[in-house]
MARBA-3410 file (N, C-alpha, C, O; in Angstrom, 1 decimal):
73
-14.1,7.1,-6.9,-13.0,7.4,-6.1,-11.7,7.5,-6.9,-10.8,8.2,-6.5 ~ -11.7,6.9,-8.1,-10.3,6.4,-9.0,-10.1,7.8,-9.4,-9.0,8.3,-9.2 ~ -11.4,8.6,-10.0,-11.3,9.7,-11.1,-10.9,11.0,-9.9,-10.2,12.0,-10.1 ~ -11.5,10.7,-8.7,-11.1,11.7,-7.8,-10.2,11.9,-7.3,-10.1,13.0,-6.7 ~ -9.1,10.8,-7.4,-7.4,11.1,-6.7,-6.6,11.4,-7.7,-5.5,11.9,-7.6
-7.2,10.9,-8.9,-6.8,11.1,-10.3,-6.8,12.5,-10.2,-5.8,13.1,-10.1 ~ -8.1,13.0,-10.3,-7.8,14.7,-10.1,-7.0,15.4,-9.6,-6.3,16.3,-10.2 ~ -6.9,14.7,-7.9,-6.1,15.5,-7.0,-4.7,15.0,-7.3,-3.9,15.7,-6.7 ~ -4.3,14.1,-7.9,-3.0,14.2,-8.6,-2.5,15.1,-9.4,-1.5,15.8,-9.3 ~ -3.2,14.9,-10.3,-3.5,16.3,-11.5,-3.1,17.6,-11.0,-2.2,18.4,-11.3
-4.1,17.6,-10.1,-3.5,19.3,-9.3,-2.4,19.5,-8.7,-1.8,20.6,-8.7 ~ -1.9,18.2,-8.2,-0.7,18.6,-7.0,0.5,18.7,-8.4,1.2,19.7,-8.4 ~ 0.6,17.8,-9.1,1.2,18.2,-10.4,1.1,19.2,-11.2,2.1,19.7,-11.6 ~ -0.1,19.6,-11.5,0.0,21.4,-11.8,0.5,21.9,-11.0,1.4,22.6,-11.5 ~ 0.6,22.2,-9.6,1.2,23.1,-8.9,2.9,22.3,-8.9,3.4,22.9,-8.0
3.3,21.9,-9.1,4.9,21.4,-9.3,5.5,20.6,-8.7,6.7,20.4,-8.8 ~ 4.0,19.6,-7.7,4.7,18.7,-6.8,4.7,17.1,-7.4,3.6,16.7,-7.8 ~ 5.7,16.3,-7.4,6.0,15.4,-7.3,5.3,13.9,-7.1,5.8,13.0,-6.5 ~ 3.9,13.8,-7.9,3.0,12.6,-8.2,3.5,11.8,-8.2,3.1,11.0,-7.4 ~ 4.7,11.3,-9.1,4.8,10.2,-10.0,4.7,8.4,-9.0,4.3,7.3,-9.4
5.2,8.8,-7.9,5.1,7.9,-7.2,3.9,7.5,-6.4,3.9,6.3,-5.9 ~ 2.9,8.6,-6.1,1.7,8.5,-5.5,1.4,7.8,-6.8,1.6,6.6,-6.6 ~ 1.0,8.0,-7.9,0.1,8.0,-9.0,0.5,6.2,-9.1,-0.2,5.2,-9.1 ~ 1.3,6.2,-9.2,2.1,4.1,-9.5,1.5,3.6,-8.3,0.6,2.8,-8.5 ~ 1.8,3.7,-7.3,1.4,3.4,-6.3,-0.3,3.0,-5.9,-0.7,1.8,-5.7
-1.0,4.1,-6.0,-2.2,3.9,-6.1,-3.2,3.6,-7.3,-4.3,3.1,-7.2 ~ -2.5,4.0,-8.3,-3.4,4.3,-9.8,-3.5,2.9,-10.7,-4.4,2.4,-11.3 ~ -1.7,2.6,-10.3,-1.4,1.5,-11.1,-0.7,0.3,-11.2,-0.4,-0.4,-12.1 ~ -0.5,0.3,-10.1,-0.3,-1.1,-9.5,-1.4,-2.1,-9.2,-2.3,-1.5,-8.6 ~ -1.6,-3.2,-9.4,-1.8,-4.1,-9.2,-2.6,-4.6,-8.2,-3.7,-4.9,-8.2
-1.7,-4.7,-7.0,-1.8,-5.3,-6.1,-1.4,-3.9,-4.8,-0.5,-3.0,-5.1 ~ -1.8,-3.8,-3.7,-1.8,-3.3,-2.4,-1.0,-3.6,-1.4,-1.2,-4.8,-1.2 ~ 0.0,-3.1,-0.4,0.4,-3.3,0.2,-0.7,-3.8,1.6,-1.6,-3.1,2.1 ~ -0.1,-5.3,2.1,-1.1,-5.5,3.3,-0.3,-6.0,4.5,0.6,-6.8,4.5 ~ -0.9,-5.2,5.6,0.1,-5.9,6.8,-0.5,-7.1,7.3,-1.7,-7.0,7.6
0.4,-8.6,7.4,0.3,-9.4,7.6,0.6,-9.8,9.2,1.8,-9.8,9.4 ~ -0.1,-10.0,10.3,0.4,-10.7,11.8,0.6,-12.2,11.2,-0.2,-13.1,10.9 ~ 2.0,-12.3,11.3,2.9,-14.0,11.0,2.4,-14.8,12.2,2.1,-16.0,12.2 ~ 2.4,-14.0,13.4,2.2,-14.9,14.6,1.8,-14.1,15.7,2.2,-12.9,15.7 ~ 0.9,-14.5,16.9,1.0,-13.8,17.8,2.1,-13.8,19.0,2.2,-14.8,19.7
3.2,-12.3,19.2,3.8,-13.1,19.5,4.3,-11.9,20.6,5.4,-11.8,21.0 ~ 3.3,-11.1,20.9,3.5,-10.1,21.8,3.6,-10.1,23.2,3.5,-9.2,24.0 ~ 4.0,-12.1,23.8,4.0,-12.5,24.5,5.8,-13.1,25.2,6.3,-13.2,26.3 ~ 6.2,-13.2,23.7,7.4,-14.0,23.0,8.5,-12.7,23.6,8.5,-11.5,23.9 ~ 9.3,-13.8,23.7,10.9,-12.8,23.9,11.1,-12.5,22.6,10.8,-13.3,21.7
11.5,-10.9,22.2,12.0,-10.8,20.6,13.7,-11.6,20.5,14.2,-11.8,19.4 ~ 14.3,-11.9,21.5,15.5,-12.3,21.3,15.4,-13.9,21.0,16.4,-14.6,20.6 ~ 14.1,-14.6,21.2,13.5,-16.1,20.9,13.3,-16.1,19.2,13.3,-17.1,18.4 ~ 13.0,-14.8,19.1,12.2,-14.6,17.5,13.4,-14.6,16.3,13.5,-15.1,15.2 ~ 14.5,-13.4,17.3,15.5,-13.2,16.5,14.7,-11.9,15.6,15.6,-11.4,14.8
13.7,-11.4,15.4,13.2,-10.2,15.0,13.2,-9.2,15.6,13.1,-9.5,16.8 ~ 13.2,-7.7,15.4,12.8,-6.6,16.3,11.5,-6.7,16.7,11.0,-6.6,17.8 ~ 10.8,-6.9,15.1,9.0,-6.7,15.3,8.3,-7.6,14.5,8.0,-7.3,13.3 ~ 7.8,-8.8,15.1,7.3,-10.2,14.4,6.3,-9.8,13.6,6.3,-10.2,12.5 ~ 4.8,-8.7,14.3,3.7,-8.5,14.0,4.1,-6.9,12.5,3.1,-6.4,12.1
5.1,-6.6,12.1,4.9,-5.9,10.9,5.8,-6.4,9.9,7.0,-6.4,9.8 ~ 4.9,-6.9,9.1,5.3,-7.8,7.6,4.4,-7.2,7.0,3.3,-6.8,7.4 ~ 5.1,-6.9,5.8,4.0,-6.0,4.7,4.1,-7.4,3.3,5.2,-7.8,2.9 ~ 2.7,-7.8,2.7,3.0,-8.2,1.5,2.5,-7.4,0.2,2.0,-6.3,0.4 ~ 2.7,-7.9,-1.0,1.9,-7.5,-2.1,0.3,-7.9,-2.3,0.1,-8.1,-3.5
-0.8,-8.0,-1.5,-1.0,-9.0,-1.9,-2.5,-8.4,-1.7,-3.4,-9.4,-1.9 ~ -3.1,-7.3,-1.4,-4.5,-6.8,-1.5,-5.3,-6.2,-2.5,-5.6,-5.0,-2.2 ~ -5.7,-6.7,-3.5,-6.1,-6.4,-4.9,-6.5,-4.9,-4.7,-7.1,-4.4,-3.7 ~ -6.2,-4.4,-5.5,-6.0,-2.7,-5.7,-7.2,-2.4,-6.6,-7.3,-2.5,-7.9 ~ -8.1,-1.8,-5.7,-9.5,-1.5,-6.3,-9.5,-0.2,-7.3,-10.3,0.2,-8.1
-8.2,0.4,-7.0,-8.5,1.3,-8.0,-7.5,1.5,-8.9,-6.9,2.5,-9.4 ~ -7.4,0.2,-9.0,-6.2,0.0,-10.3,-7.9,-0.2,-11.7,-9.1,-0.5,-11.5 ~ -7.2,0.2,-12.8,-7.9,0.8,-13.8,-8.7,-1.2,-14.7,-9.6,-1.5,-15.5 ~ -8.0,-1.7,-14.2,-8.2,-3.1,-14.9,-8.9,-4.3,-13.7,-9.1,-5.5,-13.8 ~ -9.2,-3.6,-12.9,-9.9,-4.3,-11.4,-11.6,-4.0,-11.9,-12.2,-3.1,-12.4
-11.9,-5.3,-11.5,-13.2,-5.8,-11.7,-14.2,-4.4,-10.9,-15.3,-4.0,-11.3 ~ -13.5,-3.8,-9.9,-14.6,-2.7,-9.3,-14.1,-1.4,-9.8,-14.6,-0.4,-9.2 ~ -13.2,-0.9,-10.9,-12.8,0.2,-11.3,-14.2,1.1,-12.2,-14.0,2.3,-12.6
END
């Protein structure tokens, strides 16, 4: 799957579009963005919470299988 987005990067770059941030993002980073539910709270006043939206928290924190140095690469 690595060598195949790898490709289709490649191409969208030959044709003159703008990889560099797809490619970091998926290629080479580390770690995965993951949506976290902090609480259930879809029950909750958001003015109790003081947030707009309790249930979207994004972390660093889902090992990135197709990062080149990951145990399943």
């Amino acid at each position: 799957m690595r060598a195949q987005i790898a490709t289709l990067l490649d191409e969208f770059e030959a044709q003159g579009e703008s990889v560099r941030l797809a490619r970091q993002l998926l290629l080479k980073e580390r770690r995965l963005p993951l949506k976290y539910l902090l609480r259930a709270a879809s029950l909750e006043d958001k003015n109790s919470t003081g947030v707009t939206d309790v249930n979207k928290f994004y972390g660093q924190s889902a090992p990135n299988f197709l990062h080149i140095g990951s145990a399943r690469s």
